[in-house]
C-alpha atoms as an extended CHARMM CRD file, in Angstrom:
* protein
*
        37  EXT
         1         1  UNK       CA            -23.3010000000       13.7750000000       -5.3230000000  PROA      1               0.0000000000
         2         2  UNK       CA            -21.9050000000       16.0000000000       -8.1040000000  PROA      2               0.0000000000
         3         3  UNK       CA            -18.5670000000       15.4520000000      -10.2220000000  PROA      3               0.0000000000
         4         4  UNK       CA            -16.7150000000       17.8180000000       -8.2460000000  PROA      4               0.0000000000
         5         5  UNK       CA            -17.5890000000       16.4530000000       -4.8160000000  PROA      5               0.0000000000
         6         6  UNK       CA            -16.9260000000       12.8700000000       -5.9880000000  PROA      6               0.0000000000
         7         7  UNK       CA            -13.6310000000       14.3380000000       -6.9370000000  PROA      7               0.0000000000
         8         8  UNK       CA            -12.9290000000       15.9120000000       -3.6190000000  PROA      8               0.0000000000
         9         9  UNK       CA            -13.0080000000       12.6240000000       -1.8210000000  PROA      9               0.0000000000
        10        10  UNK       CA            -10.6470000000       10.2310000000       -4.2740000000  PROA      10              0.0000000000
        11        11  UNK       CA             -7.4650000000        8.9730000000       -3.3430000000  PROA      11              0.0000000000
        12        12  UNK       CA             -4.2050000000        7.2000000000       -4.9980000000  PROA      12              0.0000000000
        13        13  UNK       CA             -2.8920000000        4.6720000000       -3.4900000000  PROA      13              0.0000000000
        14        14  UNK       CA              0.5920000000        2.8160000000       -4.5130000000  PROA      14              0.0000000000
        15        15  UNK       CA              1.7760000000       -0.3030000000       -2.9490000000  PROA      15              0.0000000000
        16        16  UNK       CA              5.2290000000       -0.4730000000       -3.5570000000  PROA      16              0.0000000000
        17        17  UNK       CA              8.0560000000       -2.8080000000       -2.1030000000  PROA      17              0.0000000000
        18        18  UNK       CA              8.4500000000       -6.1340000000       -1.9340000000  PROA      18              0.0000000000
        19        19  UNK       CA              9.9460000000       -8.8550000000        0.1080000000  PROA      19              0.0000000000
        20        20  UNK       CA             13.1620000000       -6.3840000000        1.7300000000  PROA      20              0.0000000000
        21        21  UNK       CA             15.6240000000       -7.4670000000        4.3760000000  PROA      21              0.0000000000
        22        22  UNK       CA             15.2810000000       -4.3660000000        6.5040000000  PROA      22              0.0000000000
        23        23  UNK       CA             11.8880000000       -5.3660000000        7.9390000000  PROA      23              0.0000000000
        24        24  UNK       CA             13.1400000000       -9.3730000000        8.0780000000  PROA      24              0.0000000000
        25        25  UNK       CA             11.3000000000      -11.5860000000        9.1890000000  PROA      25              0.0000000000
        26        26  UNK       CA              8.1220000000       -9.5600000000        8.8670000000  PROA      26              0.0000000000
        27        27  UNK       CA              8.8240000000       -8.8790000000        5.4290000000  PROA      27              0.0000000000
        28        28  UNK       CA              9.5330000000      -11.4140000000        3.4290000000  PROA      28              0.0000000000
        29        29  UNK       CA              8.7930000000      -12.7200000000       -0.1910000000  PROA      29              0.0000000000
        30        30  UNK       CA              5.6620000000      -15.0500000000        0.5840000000  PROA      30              0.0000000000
        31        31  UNK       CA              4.4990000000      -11.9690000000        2.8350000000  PROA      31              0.0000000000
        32        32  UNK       CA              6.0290000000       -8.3910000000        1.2240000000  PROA      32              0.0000000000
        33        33  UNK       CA              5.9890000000       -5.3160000000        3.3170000000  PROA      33              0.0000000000
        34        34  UNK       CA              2.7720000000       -3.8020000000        2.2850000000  PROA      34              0.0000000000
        35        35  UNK       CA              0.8250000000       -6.6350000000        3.4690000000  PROA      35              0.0000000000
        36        36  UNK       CA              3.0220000000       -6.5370000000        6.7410000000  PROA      36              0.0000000000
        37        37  UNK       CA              1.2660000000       -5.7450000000       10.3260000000  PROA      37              0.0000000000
């Protein structure tokens, strides 16, 4: 695979957040909201 079709198929991801009271009890700080199901 060339550069530019490598570069085509990247992503960014950013897991932001943390342990919030909107989602309580499934988010939590022992368990934050990114990791939530």
């Amino acid at each position: 695979m060339d550069e530019t079709k490598i570069k085509e198929h990247l992503f960014l991801l950013v897991l932001c957040g943390g342990g919030g009271t909107r989602l309580w009890p499934r988010s939590r700080n022992a368990h934050p909201k990114q990791f939530a199901k």
